[in-house]
N, CA, C and O atoms as a GROMACS GRO file, in nm:
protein
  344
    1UNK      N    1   1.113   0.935  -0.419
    1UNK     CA    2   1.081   0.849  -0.307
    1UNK      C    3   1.124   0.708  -0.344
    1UNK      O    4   1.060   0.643  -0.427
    2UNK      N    5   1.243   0.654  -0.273
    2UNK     CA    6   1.255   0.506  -0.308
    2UNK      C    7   1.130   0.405  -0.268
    2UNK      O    8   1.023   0.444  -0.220
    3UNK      N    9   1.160   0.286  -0.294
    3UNK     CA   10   1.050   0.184  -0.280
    3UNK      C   11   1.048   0.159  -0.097
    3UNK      O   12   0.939   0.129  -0.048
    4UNK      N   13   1.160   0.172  -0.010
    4UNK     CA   14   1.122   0.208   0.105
    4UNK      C   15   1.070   0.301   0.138
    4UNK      O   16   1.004   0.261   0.234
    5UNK      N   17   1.047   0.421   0.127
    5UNK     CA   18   1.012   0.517   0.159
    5UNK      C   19   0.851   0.486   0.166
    5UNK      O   20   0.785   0.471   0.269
    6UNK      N   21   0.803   0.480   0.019
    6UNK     CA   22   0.691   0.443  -0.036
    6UNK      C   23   0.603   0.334   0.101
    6UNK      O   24   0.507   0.370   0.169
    7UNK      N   25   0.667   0.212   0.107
    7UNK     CA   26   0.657   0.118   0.192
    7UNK      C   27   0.600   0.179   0.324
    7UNK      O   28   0.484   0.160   0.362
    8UNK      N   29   0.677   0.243   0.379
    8UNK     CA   30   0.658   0.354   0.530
    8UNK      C   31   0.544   0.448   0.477
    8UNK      O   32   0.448   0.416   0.548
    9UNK      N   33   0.509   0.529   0.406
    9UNK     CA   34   0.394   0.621   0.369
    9UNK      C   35   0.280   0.535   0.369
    9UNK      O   36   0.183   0.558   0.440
   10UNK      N   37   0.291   0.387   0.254
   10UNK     CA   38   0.155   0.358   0.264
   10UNK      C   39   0.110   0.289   0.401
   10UNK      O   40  -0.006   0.275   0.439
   11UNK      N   41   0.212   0.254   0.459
   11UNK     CA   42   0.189   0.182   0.625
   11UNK      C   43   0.112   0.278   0.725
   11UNK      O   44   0.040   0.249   0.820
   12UNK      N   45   0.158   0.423   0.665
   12UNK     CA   46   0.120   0.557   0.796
   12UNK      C   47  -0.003   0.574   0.699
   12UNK      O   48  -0.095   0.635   0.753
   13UNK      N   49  -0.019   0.551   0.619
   13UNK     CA   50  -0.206   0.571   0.574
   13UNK      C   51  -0.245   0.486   0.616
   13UNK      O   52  -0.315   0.524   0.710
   14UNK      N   53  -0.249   0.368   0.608
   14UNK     CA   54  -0.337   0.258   0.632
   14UNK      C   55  -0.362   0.231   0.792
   14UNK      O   56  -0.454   0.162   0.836
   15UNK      N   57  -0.240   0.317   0.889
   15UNK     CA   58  -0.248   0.280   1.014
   15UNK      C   59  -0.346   0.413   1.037
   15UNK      O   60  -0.424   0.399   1.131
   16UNK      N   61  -0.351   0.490   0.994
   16UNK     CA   62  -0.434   0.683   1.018
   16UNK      C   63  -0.554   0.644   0.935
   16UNK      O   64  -0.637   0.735   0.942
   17UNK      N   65  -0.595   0.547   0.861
   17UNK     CA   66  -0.765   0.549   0.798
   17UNK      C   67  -0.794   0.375   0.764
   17UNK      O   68  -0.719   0.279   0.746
   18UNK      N   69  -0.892   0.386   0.764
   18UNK     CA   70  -0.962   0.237   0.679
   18UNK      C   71  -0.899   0.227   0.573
   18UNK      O   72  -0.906   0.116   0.520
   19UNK      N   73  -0.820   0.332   0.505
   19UNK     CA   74  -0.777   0.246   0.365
   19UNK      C   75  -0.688   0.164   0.351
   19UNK      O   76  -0.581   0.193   0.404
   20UNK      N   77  -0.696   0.038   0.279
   20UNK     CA   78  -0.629  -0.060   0.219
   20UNK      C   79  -0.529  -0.010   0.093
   20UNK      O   80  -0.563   0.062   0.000
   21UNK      N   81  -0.405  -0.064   0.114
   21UNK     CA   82  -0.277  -0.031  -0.032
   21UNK      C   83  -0.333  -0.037  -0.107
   21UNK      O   84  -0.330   0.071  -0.166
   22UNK      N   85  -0.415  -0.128  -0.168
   22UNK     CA   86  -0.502  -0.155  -0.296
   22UNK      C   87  -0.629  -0.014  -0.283
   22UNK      O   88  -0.650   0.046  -0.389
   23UNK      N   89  -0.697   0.027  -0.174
   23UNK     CA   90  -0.724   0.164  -0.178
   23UNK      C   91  -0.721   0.241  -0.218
   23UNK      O   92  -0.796   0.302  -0.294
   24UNK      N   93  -0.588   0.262  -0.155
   24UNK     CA   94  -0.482   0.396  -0.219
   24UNK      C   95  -0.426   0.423  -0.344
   24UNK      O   96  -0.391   0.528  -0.398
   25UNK      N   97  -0.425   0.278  -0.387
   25UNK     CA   98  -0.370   0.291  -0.520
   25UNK      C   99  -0.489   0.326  -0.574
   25UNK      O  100  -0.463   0.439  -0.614
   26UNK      N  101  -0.597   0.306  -0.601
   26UNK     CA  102  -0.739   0.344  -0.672
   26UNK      C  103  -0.778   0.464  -0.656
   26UNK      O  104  -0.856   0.500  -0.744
   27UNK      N  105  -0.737   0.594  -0.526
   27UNK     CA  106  -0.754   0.653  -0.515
   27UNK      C  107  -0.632   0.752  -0.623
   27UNK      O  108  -0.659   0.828  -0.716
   28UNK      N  109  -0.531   0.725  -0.580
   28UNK     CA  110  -0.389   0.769  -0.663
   28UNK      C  111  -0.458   0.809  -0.788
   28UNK      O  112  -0.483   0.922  -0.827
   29UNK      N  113  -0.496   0.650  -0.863
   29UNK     CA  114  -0.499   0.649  -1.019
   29UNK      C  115  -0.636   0.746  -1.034
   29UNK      O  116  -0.621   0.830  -1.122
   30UNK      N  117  -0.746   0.750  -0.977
   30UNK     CA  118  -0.838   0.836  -0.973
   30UNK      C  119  -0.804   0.996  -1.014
   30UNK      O  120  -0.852   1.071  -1.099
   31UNK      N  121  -0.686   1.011  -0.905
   31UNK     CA  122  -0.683   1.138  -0.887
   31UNK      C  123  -0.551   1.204  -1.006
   31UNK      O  124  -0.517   1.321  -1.020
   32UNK      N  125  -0.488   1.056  -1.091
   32UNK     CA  126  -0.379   1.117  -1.169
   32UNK      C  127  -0.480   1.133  -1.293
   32UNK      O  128  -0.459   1.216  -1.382
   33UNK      N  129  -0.578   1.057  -1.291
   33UNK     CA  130  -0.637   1.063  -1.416
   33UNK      C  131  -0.803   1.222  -1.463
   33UNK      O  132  -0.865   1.257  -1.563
   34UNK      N  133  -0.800   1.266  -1.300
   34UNK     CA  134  -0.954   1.344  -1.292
   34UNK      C  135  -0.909   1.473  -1.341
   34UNK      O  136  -0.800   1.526  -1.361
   35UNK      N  137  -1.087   1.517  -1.360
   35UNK     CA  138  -1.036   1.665  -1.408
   35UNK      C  139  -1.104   1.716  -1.271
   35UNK      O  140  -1.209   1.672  -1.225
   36UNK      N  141  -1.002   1.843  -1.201
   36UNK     CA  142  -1.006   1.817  -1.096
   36UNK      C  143  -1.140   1.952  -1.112
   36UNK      O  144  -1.225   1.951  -1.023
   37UNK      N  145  -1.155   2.066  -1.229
   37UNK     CA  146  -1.226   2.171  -1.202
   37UNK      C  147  -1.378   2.138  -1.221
   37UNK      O  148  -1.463   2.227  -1.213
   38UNK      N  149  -1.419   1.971  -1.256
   38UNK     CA  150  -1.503   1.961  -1.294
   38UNK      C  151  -1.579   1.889  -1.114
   38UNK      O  152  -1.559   1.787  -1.048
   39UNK      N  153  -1.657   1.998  -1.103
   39UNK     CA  154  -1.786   1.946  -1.036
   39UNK      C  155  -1.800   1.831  -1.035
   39UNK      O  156  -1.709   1.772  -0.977
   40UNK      N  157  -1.888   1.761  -1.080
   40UNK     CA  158  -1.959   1.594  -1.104
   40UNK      C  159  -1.797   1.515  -1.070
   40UNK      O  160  -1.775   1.470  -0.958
   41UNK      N  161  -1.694   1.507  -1.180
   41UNK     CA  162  -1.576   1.470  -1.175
   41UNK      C  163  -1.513   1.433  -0.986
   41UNK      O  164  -1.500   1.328  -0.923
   42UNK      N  165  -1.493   1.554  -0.960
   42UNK     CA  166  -1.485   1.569  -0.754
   42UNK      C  167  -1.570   1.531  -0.711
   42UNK      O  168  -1.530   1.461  -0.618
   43UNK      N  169  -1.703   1.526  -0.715
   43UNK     CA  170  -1.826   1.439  -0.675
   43UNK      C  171  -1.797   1.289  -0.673
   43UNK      O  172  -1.791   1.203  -0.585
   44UNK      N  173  -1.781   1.292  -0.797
   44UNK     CA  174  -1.773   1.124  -0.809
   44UNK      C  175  -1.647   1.075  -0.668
   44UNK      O  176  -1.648   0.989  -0.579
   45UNK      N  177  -1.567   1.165  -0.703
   45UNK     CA  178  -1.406   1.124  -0.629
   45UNK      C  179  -1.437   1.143  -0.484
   45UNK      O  180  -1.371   1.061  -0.421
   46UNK      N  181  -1.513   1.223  -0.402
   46UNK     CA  182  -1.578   1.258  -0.268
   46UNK      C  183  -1.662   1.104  -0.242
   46UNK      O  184  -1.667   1.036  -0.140
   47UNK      N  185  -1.701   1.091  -0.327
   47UNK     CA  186  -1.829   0.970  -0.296
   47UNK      C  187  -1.729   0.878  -0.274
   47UNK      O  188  -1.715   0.860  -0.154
   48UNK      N  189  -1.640   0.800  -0.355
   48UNK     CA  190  -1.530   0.733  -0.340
   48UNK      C  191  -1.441   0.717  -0.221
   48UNK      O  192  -1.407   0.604  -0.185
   49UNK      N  193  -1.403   0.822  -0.162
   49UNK     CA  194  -1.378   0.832  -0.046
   49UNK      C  195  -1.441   0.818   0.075
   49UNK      O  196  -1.381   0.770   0.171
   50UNK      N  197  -1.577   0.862   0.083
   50UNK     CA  198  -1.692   0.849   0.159
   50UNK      C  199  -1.706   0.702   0.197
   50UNK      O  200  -1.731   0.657   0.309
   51UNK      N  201  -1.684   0.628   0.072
   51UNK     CA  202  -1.747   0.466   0.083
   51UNK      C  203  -1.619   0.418   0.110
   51UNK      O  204  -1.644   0.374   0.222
   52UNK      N  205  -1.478   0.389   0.090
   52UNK     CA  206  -1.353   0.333   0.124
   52UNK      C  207  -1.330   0.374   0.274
   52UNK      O  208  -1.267   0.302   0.352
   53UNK      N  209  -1.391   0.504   0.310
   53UNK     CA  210  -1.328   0.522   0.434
   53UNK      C  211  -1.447   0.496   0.519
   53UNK      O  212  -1.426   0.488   0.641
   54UNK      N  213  -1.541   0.484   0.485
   54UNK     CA  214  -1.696   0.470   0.530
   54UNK      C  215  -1.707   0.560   0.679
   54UNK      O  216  -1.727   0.534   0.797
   55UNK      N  217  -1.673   0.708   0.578
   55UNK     CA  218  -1.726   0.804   0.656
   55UNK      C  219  -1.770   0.887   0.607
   55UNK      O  220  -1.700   0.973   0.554
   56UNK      N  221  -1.907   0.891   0.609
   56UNK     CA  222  -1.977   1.026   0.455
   56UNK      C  223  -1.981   1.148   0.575
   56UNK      O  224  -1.987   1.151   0.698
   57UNK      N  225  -1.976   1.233   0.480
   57UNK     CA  226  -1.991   1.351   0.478
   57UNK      C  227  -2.056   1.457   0.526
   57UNK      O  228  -1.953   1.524   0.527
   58UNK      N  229  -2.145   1.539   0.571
   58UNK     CA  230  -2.280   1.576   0.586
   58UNK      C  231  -2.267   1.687   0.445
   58UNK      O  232  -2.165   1.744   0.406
   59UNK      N  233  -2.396   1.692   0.390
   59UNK     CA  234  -2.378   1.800   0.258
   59UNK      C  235  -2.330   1.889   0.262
   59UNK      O  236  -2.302   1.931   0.150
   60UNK      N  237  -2.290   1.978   0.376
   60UNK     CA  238  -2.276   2.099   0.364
   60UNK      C  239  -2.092   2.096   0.346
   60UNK      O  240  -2.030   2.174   0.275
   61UNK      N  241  -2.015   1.958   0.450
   61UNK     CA  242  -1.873   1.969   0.440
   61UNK      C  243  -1.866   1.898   0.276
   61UNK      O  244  -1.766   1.916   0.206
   62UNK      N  245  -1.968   1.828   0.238
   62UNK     CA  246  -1.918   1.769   0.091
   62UNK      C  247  -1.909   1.908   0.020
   62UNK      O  248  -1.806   1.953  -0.030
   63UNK      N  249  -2.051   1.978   0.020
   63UNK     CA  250  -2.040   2.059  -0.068
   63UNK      C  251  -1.919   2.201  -0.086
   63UNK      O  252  -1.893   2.260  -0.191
   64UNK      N  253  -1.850   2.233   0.073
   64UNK     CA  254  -1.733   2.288   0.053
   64UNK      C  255  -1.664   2.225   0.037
   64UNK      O  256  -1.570   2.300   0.011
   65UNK      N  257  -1.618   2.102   0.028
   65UNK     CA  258  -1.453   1.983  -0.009
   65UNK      C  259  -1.457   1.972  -0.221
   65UNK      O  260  -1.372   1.938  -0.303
   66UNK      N  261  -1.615   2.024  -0.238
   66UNK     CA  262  -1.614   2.008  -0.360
   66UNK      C  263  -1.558   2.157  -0.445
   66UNK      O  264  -1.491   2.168  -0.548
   67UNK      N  265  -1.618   2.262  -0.351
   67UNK     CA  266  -1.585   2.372  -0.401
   67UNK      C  267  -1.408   2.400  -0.383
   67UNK      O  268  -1.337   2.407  -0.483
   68UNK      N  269  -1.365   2.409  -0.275
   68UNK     CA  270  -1.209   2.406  -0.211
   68UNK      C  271  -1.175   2.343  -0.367
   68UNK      O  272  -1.139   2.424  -0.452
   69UNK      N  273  -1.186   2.198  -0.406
   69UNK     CA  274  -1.084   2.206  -0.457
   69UNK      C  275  -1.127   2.217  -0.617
   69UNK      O  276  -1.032   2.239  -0.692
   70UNK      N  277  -1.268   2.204  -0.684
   70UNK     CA  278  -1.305   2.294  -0.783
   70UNK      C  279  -1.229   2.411  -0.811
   70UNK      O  280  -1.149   2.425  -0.904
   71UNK      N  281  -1.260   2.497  -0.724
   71UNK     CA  282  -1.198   2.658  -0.730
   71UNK      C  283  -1.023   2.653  -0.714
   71UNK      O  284  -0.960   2.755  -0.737
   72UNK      N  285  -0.944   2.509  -0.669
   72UNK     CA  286  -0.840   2.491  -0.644
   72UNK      C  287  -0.771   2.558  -0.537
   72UNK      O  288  -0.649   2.574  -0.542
   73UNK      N  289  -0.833   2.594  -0.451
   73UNK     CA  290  -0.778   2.670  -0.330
   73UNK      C  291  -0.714   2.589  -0.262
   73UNK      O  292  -0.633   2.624  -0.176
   74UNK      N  293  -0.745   2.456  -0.293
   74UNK     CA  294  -0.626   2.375  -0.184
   74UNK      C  295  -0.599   2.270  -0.305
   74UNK      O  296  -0.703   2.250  -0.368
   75UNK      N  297  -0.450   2.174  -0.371
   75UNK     CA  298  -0.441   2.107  -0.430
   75UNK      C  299  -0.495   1.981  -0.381
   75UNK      O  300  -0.518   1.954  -0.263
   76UNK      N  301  -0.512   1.912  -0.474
   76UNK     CA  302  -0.596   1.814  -0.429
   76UNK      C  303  -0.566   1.663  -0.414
   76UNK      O  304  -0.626   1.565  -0.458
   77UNK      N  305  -0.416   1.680  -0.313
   77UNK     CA  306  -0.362   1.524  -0.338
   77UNK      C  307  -0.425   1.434  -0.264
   77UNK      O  308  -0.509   1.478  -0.185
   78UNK      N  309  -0.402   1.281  -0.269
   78UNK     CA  310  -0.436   1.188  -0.154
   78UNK      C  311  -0.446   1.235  -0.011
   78UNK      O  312  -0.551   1.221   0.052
   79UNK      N  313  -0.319   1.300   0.050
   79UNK     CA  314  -0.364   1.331   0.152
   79UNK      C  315  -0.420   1.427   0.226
   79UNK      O  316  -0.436   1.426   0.348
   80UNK      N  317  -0.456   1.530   0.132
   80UNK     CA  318  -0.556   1.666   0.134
   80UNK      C  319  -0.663   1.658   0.140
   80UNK      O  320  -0.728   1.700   0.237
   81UNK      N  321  -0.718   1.596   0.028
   81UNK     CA  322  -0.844   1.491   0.043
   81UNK      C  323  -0.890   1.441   0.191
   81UNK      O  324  -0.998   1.480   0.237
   82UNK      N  325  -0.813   1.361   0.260
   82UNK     CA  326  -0.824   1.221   0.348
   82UNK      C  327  -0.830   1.349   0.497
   82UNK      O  328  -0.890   1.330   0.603
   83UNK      N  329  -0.766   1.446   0.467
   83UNK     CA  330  -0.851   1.526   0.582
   83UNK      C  331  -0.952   1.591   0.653
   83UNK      O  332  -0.957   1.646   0.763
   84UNK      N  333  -1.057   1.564   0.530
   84UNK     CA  334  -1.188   1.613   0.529
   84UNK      C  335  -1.244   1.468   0.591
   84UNK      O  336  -1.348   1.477   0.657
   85UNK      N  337  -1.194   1.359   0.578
   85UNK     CA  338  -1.252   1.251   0.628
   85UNK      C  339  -1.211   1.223   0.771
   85UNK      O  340  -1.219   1.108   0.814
   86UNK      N  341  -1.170   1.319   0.843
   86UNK     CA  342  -1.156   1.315   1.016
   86UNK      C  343  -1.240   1.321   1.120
   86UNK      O  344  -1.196   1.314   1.235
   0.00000   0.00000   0.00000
């Protein structure tokens, strides 16, 4: 992805959610650095999202967005994530 490309992606996030470039990037580094099979780990990263996009959850969709990608049934990029927040 050149540095335009990049440019246009983070514009179509930021215009589709509350998140800010500086956001996204926190979310990015979050998600290059997590362990994704760990419970608490996706918790933490759900809550994170919850509060940037300031749209929580009700327990029952947290608690399947935690399992989905625990169990890895769906990979778990930025914008896989950001669809549970619709």
């Amino acid at each position: 992805m050149d540095q335009h490309q990049l440019e246009q992606f983070m514009q179509y996030i930021e215009r589709h959610t509350s998140l800010s470039a500086d956001d996204i990037y926190s979310v990015v580094a979050s998600l290059d650095q997590a362990d994704l099979k760990d419970e608490q780990t996706v918790a933490s990263l759900v809550s994170k999202l919850e509060r940037l996009t300031n749209k929580p959850l009700s327990e029952q969709k947290r608690a399947e967005v935690i399992r989905i990608i625990t169990t890895n049934q769906q990979q778990a990029g930025l914008l896989s994530l950001l669809k549970f927040f619709h």
